[in-house]
C-alpha positions in Angstrom: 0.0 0.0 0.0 1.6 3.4 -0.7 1.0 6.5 1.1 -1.8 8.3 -1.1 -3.6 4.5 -0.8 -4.0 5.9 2.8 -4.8 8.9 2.3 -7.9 8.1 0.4 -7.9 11.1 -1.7 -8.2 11.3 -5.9 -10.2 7.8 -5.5 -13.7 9.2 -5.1 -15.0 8.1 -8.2 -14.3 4.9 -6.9 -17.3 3.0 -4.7 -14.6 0.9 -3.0 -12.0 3.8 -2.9 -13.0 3.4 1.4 -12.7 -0.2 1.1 -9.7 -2.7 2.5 -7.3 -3.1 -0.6 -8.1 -6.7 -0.7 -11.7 -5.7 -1.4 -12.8 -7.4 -4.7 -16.1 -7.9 -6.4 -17.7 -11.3 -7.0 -20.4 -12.6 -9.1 -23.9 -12.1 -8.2 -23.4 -9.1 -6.1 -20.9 -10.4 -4.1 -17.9 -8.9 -2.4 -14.5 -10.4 -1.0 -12.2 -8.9 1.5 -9.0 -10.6 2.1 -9.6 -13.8 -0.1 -13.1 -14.4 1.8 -17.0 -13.7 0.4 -18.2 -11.5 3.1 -22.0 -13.3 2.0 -19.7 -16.7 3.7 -18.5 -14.9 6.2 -22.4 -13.8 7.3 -23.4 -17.3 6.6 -20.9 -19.3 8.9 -20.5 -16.7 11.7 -23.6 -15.2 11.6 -24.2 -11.4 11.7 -23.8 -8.7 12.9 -20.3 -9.4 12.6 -17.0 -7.5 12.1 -14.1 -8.7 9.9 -10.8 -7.4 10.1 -8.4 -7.5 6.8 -5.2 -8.4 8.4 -3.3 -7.9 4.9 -4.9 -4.2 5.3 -3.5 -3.7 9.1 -0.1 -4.8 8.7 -0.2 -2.6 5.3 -1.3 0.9 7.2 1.4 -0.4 9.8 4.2 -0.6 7.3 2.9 2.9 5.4 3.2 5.0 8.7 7.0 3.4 9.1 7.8 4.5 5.9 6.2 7.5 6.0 8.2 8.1 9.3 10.9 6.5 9.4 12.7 8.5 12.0 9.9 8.6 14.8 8.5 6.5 17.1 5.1 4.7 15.9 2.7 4.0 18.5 -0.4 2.3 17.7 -3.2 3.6 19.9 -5.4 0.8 20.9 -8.2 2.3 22.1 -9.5 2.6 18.5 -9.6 -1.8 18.8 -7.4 -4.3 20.4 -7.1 -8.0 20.6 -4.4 -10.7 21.2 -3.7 -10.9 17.3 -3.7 -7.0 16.9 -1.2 -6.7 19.5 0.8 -9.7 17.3 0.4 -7.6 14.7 1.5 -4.0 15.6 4.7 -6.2 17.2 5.9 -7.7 14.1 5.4 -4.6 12.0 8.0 -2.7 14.8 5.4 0.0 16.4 4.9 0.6 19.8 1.6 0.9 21.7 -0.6 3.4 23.7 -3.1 2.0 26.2 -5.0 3.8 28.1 -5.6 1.4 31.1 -4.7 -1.3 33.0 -7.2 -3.8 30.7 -5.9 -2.5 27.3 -1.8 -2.9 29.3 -2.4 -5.9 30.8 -3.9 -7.7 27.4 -0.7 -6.6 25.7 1.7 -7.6 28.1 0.0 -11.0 28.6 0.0 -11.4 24.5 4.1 -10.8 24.3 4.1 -7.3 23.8 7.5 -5.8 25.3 6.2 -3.6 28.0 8.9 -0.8 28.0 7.5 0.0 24.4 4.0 0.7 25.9 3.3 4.1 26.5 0.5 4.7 29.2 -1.6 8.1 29.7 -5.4 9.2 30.2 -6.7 12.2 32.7 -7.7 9.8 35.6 -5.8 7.3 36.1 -7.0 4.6 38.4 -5.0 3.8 41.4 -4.8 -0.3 39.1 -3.6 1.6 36.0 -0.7 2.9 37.9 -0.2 0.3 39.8 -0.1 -2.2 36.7 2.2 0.3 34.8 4.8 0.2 37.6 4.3 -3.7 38.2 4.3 -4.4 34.6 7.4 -2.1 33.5 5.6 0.4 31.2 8.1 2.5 29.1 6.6 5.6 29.5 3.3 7.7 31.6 1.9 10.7 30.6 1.1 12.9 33.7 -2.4 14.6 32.4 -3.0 16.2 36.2 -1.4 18.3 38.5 -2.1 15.9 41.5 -0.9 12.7 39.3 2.9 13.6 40.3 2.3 13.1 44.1 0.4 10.2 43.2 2.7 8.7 40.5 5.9 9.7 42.6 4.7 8.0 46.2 3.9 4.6 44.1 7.2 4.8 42.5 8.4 5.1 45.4 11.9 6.2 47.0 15.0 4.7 44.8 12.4 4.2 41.7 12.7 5.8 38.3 9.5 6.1 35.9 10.2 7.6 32.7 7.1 10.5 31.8 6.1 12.6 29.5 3.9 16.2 30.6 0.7 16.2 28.0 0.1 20.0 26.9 -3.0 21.3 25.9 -1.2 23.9 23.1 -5.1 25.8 22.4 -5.8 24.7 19.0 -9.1 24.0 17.5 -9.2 21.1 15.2 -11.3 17.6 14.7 -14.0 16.5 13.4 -16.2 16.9 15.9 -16.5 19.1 18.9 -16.5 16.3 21.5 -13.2 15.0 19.9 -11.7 18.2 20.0 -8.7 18.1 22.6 -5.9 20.9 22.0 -8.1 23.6 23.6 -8.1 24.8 27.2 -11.7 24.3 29.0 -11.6 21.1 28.4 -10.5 17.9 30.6 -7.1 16.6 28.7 -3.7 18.0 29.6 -2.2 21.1 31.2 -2.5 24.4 29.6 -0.1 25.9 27.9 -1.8 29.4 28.4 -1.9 29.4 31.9 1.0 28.4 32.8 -0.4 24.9 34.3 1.9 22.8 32.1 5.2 24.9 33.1 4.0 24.6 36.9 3.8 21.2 36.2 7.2 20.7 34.7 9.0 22.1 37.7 7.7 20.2 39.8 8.2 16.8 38.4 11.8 18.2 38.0 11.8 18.5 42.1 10.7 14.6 42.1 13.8 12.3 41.9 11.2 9.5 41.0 10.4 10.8 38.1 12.9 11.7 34.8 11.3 14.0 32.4 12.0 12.7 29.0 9.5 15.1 26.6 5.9 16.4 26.0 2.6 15.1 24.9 0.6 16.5 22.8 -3.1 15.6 21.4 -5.1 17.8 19.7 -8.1 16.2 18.7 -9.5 13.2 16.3 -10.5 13.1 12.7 -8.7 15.5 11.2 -7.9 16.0 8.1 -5.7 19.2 7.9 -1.7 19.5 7.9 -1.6 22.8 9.2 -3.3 22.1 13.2 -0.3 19.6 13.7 2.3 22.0 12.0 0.9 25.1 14.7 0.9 22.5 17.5 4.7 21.5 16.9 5.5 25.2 17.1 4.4 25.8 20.1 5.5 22.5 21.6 9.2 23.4 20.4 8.5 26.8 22.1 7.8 25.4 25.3 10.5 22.7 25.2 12.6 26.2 24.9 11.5 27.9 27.9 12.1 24.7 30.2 15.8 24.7 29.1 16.0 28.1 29.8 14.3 27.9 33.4 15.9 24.7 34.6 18.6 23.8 32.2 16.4 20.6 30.5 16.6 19.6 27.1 14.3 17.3 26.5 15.1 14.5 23.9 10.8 13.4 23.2 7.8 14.9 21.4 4.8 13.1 20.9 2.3 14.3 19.1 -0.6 12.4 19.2 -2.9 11.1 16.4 -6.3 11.8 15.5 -5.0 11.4 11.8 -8.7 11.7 9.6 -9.8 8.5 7.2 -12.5 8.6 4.5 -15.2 7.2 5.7 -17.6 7.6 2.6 -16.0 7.7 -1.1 -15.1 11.6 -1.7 -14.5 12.8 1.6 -11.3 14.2 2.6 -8.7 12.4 4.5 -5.1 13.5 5.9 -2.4 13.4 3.6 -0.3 11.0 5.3 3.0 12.2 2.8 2.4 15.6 3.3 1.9 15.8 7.3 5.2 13.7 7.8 7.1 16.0 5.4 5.7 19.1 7.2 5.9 18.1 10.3 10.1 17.0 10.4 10.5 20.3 8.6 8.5 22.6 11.6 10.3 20.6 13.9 13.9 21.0 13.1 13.4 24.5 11.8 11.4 25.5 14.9 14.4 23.6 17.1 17.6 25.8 14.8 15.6 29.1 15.7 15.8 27.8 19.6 18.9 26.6 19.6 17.6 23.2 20.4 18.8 19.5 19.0 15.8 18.1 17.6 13.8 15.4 19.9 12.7 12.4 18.2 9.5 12.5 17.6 6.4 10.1 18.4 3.4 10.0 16.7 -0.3 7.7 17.6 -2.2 6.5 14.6 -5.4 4.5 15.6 -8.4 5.2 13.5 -5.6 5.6 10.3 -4.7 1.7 11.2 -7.4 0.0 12.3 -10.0 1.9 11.0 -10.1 1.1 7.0 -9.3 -3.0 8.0 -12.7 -3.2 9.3 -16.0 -4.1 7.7 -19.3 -4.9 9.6 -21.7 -7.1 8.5 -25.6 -7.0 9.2 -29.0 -8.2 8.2 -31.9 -6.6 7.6 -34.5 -7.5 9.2 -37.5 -5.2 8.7 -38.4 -2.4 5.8 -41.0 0.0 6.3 -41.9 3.0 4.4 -43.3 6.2 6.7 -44.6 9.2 4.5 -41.5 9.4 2.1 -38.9 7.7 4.4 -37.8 4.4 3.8 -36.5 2.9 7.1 -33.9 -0.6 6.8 -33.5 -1.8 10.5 -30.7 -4.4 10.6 -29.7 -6.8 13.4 -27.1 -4.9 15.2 -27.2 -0.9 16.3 -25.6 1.5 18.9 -24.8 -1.5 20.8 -22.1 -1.9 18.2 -21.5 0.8 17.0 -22.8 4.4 19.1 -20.7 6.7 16.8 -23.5 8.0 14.5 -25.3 8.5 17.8 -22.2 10.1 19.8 -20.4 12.1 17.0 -23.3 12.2 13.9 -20.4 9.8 11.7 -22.0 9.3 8.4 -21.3 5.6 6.8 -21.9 4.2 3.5 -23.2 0.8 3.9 -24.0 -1.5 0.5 -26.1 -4.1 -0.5 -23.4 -7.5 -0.6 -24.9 -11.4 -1.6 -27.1 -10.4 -4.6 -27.4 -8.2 -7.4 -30.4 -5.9 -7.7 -31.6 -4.1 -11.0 -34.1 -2.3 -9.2 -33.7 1.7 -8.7 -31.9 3.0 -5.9 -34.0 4.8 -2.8 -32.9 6.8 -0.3 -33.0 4.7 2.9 -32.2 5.2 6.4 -30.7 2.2 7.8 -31.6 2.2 11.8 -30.5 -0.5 14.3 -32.8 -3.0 16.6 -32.3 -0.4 19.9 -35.0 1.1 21.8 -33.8 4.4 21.1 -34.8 6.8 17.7 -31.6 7.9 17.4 -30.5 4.3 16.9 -29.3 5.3 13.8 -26.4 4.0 11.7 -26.2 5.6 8.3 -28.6 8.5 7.4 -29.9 9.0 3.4 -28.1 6.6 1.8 -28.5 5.0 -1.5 -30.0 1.5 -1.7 -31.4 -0.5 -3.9 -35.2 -0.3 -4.0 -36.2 -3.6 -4.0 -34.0 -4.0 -0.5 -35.8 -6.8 2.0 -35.4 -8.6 5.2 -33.0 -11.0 4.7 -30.6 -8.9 2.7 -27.1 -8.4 3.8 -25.3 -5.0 4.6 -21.5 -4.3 4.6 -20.5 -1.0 6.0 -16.9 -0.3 5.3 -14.4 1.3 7.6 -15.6 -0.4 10.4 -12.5 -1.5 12.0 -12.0 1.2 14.8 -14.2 2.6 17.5 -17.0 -0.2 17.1 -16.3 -2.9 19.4 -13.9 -0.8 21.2 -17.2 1.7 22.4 -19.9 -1.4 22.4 -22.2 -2.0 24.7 -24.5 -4.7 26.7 -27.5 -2.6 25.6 -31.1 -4.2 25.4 -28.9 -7.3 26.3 -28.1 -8.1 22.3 -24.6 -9.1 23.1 -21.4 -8.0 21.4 -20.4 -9.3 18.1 -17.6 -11.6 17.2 -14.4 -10.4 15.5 -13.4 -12.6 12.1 -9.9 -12.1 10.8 -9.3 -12.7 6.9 -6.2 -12.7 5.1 -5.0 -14.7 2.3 -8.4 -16.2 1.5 -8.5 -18.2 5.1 -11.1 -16.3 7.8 -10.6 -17.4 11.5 -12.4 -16.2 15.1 -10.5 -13.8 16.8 -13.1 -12.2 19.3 -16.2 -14.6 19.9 -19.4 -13.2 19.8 -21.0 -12.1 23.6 -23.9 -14.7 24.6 -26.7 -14.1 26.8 -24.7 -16.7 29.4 -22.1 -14.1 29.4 -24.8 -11.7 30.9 -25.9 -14.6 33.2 -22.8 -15.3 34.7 -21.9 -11.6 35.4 -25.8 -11.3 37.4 -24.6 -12.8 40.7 -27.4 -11.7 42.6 -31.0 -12.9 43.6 
């Protein structure tokens, strides 16, 4: 896969342009993804279902180490993880960001080397700390004032903990205003503004517990701009200036997030992968030779970019009815699987796979199973007009922030992961049955 493959822009006129590379079409209406008719995929796993391309992961892997070859890759698993997801970010050479003790414990326990695990969030548990220190975690990004008493007393007298200070550098951007994190007044980070994330510095300075190796810096999700991250590094590099000249630090690390934007409809915009790593090396060491700085290495978080594109989700329809002039397709799954359209208004573009149809397209709103009218998943779309219970649906671009976010609501159960590659499919995540809900309900 090269770098404008990832991207996802100049392929709008394509209908598959958001699709897994892999993704080929069969007789009949058919589609494959990694070797595998999704239509068999439906049939022997049953649906909802997601299926991850793992020829598409290790690709996106390989693109972002190309595309940076200097920096430190960290996938960010809260966009999806699992035991083979963690095999796979290892052997293509990133690190990871979790985001608790689960998501840092499931890595460790599936071989991932612990001291390339970087750990942050703005409330960390007493567990999450407590499984970073026991565990060996490589790095922990102090979000809060009052983590570095808490992170320096578990460390403890004669401990070292390698951290990172995340800065909140007040800049707009993302796609959606409750993904938005590089502005102050919200609860990420330490503000640049007001002096909160140079407080913050000197004192984890005063703790011998604690070495300060760089800054952190997120500024949102689902963006799709160069010019945010370019702004952020400036000021990042302008900060990392003032700490040398108040306490004599240089500091050899900069991370600066993710949040890189994907395609998820053919046509929309997407970061330009090429362009953001070209810009960014060239803000950095030109920002660093104004300050008389040597340049950190830099670290960067993809998660969406990754996982994102690898996924598809599978559903059946179950009912049709026309209201008025609305034509409503309710499928088996919902916001238990996938809350996004609900949480962030993420429009999808979901298709008709297992048969062909010559009848004209309608403009259908598919809607999950939930009891909930904003159990929506993909608003206005095209479908074919004769579409019927029974019919399969395969949304694209499925592969990050589904299962991750699902729920246990209504009781429907999670579904089951399905990795394809190389024309094979195999279970990765089983699907949640209702003795799974029976065994957590230990009372009477």
């Amino acid at each position: 896969m090269t770098t404008a493959t990832l991207s996802g822009i100049g392929a709008a006129a394509d209908e598959l342009s958001v699709w897994p590379a892999s993704a080929t079409r069969l007789p009949h209406g058919g589609l494959a993804v990694g070797g595998v008719s999704l239509a068999e995929i439906a049939d022997r796993f049953d649906t909802p279902v997601y299926v991850l391309d793992e020829g598409e992961v290790r690709a996106r892997c390989r693109t972002y180490r190309d595309a940076f070859p200097d920096a430190e890759v960290l996938y960010a698993a809260k966009a999806f993880l699992s035991r083979a997801m963690v095999h796979r970010v290892a052997e293509e050479g990133l690190g990871l960001d979790v985001c608790s003790a689960g998501e840092l414990e499931l890595a460790v326990t599936a071989g991932f080397p612990p001291d390339r695990i970087l750990l942050h969030g703005n409330a960390k548990s007493p567990r999450d700390i407590e499984t970073a220190l026991r565990l060996g975690v490589g790095r922990i990004v102090i979000d809060s004032p009052s983590e570095i008493a808490r992170l320096a007393a578990a460390v403890g007298p004669g401990g070292h903990q390698k951290v990172l200070v995340r800065v909140v550098p007040g800049i707009a951007a993302g796609g959606h205003e409750k993904i938005r994190t590089g502005t102050d007044g919200q609860k990420f980070g330490l503000s640049l503004t007001d002096g909160s994330a140079q407080h913050a510095v000197a004192r984890i300075l005063g703790r011998p517990e604690l070495e300060l190796v760089g800054l952190h810096c997120h500024i949102g999700s689902q963006i799709t701009e160069v010019k945010p991250y370019v702004c952020a590094v400036r000021r990042m590099v302008g900060l990392m200036a003032r700490i040398r000249d108040a306490h004599g630090t240089v500091l050899p690390e900069l991370d600066m997030g993710g949040g890189h934007g994907i395609a998820y409809r053919p046509g929309e915009p997407a970061l330009d992968l090429t362009a953001l790593a070209g810009r960014l090396r060239t803000e950095l060491v030109e920002s660093c030779a104004a300050a008389g700085l040597a340049v950190p290495r830099l670290a960067i978080e993809p998660g969406r970019a990754i996982a994102g594109p690898a996924g598809v989700a599978l559903y059946r329809v179950l009912a049709v009815k026309r209201t008025g002039d609305r034509v409503f397709v309710a499928v088996d799954g919902g916001m238990s699987d996938n809350p996004r359209p609900a949480l962030y208004g993420v429009r999808y573009a979901p298709r008709l796979i297992g048969r062909h149809s010559t009848a004209d397209p309608c403009t259908a709103t598919v809607v999950g199973r939930h009891c909930e009218a904003g159990d929506i998943l993909a608003s206005d779309v095209e479908l074919p007009g004769d579409v019927h219970p029974g019919d399969l649906l395969a949304v694209p671009v499925a592969g990050a922030y589904q299962l991750s976010m699902a729920s246990g609501y209504n009781m429907v159960g999670r579904p089951p992961v399905v990795a394809v590659d190389e024309g094979t499919a195999r279970l990765l995540v089983r699907r949640e049955t209702l003795d799974d809900f029976r065994r957590r309900d230990i009372g009477d």
